[in-house]
TORDOTOR-640595 format. One line per 4 residues: number of its first residue (from 1); for each residue x, y, z of C-alpha. Coordinates in pm, whole numbers, plus 50000, padded with zeros to 5 digits. Layout:
// residues N
NUM = X,Y,Z ~ ... $
// end
This chain:
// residues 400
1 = 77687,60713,32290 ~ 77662,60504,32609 ~ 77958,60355,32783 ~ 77874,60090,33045 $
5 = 78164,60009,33294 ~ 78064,59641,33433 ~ 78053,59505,33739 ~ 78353,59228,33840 $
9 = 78223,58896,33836 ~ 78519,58646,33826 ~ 78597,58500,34147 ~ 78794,58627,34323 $
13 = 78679,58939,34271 ~ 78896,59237,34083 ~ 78878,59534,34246 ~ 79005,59722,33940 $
17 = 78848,59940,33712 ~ 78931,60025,33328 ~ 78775,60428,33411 ~ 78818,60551,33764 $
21 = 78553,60865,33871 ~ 78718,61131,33788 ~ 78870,61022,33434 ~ 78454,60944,33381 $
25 = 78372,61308,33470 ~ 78676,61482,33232 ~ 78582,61245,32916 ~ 78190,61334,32951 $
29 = 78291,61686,32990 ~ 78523,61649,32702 ~ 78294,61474,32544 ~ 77935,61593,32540 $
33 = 77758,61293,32320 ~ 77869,61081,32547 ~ 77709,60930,32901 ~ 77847,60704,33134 $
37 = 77702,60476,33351 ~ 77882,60239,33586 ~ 77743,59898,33709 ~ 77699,59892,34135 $
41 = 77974,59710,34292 ~ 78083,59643,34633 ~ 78397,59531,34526 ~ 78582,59757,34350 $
45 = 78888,59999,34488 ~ 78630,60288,34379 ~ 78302,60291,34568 ~ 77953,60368,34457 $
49 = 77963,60703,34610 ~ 78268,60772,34463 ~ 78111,60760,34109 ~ 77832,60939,34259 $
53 = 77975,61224,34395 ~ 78153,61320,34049 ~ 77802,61271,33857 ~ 77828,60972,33752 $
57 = 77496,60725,33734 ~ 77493,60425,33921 ~ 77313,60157,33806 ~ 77219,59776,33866 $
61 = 77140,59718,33465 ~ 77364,59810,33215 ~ 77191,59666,32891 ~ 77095,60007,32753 $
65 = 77472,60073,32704 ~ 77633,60055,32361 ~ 77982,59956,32497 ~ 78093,59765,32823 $
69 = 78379,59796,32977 ~ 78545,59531,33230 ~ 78883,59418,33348 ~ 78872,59027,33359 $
73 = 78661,58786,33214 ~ 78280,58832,33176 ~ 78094,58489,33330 ~ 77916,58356,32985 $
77 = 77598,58360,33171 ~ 77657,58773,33226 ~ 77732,58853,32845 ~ 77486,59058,32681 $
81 = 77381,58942,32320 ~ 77433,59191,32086 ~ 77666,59441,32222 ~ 78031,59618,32212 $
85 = 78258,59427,32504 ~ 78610,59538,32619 ~ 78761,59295,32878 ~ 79114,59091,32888 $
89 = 78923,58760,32747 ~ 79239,58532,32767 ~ 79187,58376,32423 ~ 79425,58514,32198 $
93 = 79662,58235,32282 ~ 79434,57965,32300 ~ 79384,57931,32594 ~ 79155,57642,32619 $
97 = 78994,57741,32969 ~ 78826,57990,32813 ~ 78751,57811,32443 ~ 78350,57843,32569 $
101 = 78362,58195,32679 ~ 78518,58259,32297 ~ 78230,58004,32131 ~ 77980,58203,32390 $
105 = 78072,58551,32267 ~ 78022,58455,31893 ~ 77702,58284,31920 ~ 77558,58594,32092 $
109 = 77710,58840,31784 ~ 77903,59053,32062 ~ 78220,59258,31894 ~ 78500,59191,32169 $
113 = 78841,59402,32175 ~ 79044,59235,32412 ~ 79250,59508,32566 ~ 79572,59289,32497 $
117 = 79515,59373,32168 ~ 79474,59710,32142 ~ 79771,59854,31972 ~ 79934,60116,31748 $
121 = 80021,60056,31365 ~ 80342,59937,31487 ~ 80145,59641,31718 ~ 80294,59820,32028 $
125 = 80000,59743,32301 ~ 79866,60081,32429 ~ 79677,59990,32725 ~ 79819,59749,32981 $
129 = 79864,59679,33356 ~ 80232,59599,33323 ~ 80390,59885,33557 ~ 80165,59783,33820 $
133 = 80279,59360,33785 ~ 80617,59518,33795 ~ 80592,59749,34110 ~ 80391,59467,34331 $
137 = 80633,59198,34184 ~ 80898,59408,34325 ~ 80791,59445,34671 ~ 80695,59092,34704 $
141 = 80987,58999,34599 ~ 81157,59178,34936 ~ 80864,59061,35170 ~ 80959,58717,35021 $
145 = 81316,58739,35157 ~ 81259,58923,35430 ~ 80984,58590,35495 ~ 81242,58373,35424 $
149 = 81501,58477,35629 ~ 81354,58588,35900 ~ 81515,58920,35847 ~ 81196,59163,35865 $
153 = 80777,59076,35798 ~ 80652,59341,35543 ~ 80313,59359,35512 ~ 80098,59239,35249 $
157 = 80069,59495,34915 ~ 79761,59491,34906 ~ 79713,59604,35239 ~ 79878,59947,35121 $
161 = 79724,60236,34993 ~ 79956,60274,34670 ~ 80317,60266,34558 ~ 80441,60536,34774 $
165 = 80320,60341,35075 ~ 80491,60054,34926 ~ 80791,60233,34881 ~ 80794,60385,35237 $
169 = 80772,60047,35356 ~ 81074,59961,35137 ~ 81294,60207,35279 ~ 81246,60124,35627 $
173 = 81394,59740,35565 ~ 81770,59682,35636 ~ 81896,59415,35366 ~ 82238,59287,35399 $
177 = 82485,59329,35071 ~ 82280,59097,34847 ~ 82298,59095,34474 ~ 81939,59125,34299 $
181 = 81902,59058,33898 ~ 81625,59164,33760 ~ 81549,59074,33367 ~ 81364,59276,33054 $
185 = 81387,59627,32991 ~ 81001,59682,32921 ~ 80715,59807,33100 ~ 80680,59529,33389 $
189 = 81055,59578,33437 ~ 81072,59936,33475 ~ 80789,59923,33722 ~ 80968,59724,33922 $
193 = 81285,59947,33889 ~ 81106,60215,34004 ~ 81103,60047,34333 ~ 81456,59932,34365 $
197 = 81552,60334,34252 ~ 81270,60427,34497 ~ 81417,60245,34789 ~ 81759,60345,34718 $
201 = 81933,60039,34638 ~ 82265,60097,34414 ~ 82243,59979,34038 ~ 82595,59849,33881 $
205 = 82683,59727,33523 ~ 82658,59436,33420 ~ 83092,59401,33423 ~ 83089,59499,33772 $
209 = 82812,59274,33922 ~ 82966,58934,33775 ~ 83297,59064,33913 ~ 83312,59267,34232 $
213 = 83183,59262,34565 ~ 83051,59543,34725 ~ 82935,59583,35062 ~ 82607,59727,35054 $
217 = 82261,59569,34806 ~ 82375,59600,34462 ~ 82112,59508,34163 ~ 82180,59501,33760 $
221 = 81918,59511,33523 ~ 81958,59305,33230 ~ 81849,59317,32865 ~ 81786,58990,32637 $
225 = 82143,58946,32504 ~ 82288,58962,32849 ~ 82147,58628,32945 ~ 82153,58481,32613 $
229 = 82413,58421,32359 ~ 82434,58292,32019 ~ 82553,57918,31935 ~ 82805,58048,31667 $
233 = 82951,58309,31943 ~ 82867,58623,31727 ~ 82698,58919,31880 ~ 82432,59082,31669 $
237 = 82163,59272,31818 ~ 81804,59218,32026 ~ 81631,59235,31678 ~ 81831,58901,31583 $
241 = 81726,58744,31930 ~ 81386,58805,31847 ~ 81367,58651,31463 ~ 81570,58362,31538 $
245 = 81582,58292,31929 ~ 81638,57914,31812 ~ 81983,57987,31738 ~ 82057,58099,32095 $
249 = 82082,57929,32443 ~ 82069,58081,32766 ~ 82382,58259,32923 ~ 82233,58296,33247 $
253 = 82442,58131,33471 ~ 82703,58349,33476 ~ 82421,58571,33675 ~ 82279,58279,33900 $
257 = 82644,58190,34026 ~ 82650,58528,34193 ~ 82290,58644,34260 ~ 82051,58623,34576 $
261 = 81716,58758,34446 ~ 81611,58724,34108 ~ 81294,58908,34008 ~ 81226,58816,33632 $
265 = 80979,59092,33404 ~ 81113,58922,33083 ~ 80896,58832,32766 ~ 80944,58461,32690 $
269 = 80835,58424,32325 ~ 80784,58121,32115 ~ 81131,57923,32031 ~ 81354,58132,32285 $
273 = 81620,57952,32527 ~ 81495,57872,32867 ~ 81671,58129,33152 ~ 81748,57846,33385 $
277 = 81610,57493,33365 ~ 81554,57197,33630 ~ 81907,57113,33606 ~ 82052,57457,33620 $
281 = 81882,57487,33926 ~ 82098,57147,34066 ~ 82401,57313,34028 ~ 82641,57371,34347 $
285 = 82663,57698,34177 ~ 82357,57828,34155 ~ 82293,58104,34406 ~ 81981,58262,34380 $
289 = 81784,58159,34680 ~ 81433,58391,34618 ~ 81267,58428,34280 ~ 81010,58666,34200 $
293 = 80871,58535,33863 ~ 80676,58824,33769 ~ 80628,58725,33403 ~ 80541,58363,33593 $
297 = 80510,58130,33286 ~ 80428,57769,33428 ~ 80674,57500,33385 ~ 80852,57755,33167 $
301 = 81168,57977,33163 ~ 81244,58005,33495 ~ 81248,57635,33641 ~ 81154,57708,33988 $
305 = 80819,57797,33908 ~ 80589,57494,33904 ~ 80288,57670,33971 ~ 80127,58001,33998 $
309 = 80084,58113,34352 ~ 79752,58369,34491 ~ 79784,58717,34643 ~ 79598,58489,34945 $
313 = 79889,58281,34961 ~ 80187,58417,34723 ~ 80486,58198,34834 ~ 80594,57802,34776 $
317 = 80932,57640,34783 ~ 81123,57491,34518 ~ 81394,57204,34580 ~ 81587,57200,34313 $
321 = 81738,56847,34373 ~ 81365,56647,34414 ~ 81206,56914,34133 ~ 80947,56928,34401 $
325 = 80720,57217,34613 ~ 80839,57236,34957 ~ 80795,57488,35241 ~ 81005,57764,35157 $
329 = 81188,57795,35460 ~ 81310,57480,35416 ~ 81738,57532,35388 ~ 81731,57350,35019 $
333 = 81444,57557,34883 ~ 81444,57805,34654 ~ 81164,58046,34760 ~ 80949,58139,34485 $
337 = 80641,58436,34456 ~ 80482,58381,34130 ~ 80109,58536,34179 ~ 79957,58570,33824 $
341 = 79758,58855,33886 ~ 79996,59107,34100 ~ 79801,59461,33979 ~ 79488,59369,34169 $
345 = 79716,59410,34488 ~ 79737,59783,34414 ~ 79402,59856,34222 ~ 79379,60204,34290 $
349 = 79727,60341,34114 ~ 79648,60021,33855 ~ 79316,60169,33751 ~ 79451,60520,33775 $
353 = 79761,60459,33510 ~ 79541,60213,33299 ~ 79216,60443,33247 ~ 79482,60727,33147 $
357 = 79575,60494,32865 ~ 79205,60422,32749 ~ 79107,60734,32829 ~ 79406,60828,32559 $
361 = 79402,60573,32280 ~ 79103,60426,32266 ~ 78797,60682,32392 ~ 78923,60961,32110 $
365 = 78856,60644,31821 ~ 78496,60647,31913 ~ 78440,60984,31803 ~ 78737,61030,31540 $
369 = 78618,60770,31274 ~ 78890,60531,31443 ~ 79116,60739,31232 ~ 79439,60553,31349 $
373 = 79257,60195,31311 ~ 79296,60105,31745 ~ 78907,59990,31742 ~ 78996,59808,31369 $
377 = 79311,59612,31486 ~ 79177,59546,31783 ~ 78833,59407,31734 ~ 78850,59017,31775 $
381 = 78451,58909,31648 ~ 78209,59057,31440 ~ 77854,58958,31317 ~ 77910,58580,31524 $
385 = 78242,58567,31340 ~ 78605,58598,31399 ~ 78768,58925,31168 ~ 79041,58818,30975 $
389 = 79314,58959,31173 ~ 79212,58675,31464 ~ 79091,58431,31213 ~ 79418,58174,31314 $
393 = 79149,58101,31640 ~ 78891,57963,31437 ~ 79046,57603,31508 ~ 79075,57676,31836 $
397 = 78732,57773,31871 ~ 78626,57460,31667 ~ 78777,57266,31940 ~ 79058,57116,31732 $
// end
């Protein structure tokens, strides 16, 4: 069996990788029917000679390969008919930007698994670059208020080598006794409590952050029914939240009243309550003065962000009273960091913790029979068609 990893072609370029060198060396090791080959790139984190000097082939054409692996979107001029694709394809909500590259893929009979859909039987996702959003959110987040205030200049994440840099960096600011709330419990939010634990900052409960003042950073992370509560007043549990968020409305102002920095890693799903809206945001009594909206849903949950921002330029202002982008420094704005794409800004831990994943769930169903179904569940197309489990896109891809 032949494994292709693929060059990057989306601009601007990715320089991540689904299998780093040496994970390529310990699964064809592991793995003697099967050869690796990896696509020449002058853009990724991991160099040519990289592959090289672990024995791994280096090639300019890839179309011998059964499978091909890539992060982002393959241009539909790049896809090879006929073959076994793995890349995040950004269709499985409809996205319409990428309605062609969907219509593309099933005229030239490729099978794509979109790695956002590569989960267990319990459709828990098993590969995913969530820690990493999570842990560059995080830092941006400071740089932003350092930026904004004029208080220190961190530089750029992506000019560091990988979180421990970022965390050094961290360590060396001086904030004054700000409050920071930081939403979700799952992977994106852990990753960026790593950094707040790795920096040292003091975590309090929810009771004490609404209600004392302390004289040193302080931050409180909060789950789903902290920030939302139920129209009738009863208190069930996150599972209720989830099945019928239409009964709920947002209870996050009780947070914003007393918060600087907000970095959000919540999952916004279909029907639930907006965190803070437009006219949240007008209140004299809303606080929070730097958002980093690492979940970043546009025109969505969290008010403030009106647009994605770039890892080129990751900061825009918010004025809550005109609802329009200003500079951030401005004294009325809200500043916000919303970049969409936050793991490329560390691509070597990124591909590191992501390949360890594939390497994990996914490489083992090649050779296994798929015995726990991750190839089945996760294949999208098959012989020019959609397979039933993704069959709700075929309107989508007829353009209705």
């Amino acid at each position: 069996m032949k494994i292709g990893i693929i060059k990057e072609r989306k601009n601007p370029p990715d320089r991540r990788v689904v299998l780093v060198p040496k994970k390529c060396k310990e699964l064809m090791l592991a793995n003697p029917q099967l050869l690796i080959k990896v696509e020449s790139s002058k853009d990724r984190f991991f160099t040519d000679e990289d592959y090289l000097n672990e024995g791994i082939e280096v090639v300019h054409d890839v179309s011998d390969c059964d499978v091909l692996l890539g992060v982002k979107e393959v241009p539909k001029a790049n896809l090879i008919p006929n073959k076994k694709y793995f890349f995040f394809s950004h269709t499985i909500k409809k996205q319409s930007y990428n309605r062609t590259l969907l219509q593309e893929i099933l005229s030239k009979n490729i099978e794509l698994f979109d790695h956002e859909t590569i989960t267990n039987n319990q459709n828990v996702r098993l590969v995913a670059f969530g820690r990493y959003a999570g842990i560059v959110g995080a830092y941006n987040g400071f740089r932003t208020y350092g930026l904004k205030f004029d208080l220190y200049n961190l530089p750029k994440a992506e000019r560091l080598h990988d979180q421990l840099m970022l965390i050094h960096k961290l360590q060396k600011i001086k904030l004054p006794a700000i409050k920071i709330v930081l939403t979700g419990k799952g992977r994106v939010s852990n990753g960026a409590k790593e950094m707040l634990d790795g920096m040292g900052l003091k975590e309090v409960s929810v009771d004490e952050f609404l209600n004392q003042t302390f004289k040193e950073p302080v931050y409180v992370q909060i789950n789903v029914l902290d920030y939302n509560k139920r129209k009738d007043g009863k208190v069930i549990n996150r599972n209720d939240f989830f099945n019928h968020p239409q009964e709920y409305v947002s209870n996050f102002m009780r947070f914003a009243k007393v918060s600087d920095l907000y970095i959000a890693c919540h999952f916004f799903g279909t029907g639930s309550p907006y965190i803070f809206t437009r006219e949240d945001a007008k209140s004299k009594d809303f606080n929070i003065k730097v958002v980093a909206d690492i979940s970043c849903d546009i025109d969505g949950p969290v008010a403030s962000t009106i647009r994605s921002s770039t890892i080129a330029n990751p900061i825009y202002g918010y004025n809550p009273k005109t609802e329009q982008e200003v500079d951030y420094k401005s004294k009325d704005a809200i500043a916000v960091m919303a970049v969409d794409n936050l793991p490329c800004e560390l691509p070597k831990d990124a591909s590191e913790g992501f390949g360890e994943s594939f390497a994990k769930y996914v490489i083992p169903s090649f050779f296994n029979n798929d015995k726990d179904g991750v190839l089945h569940r996760a294949k999208m197309t098959e012989n020019g068609k959609l397979t039933p489990r993704f069959s709700y896109l075929q309107d989508f891809v007829d353009g209705k």
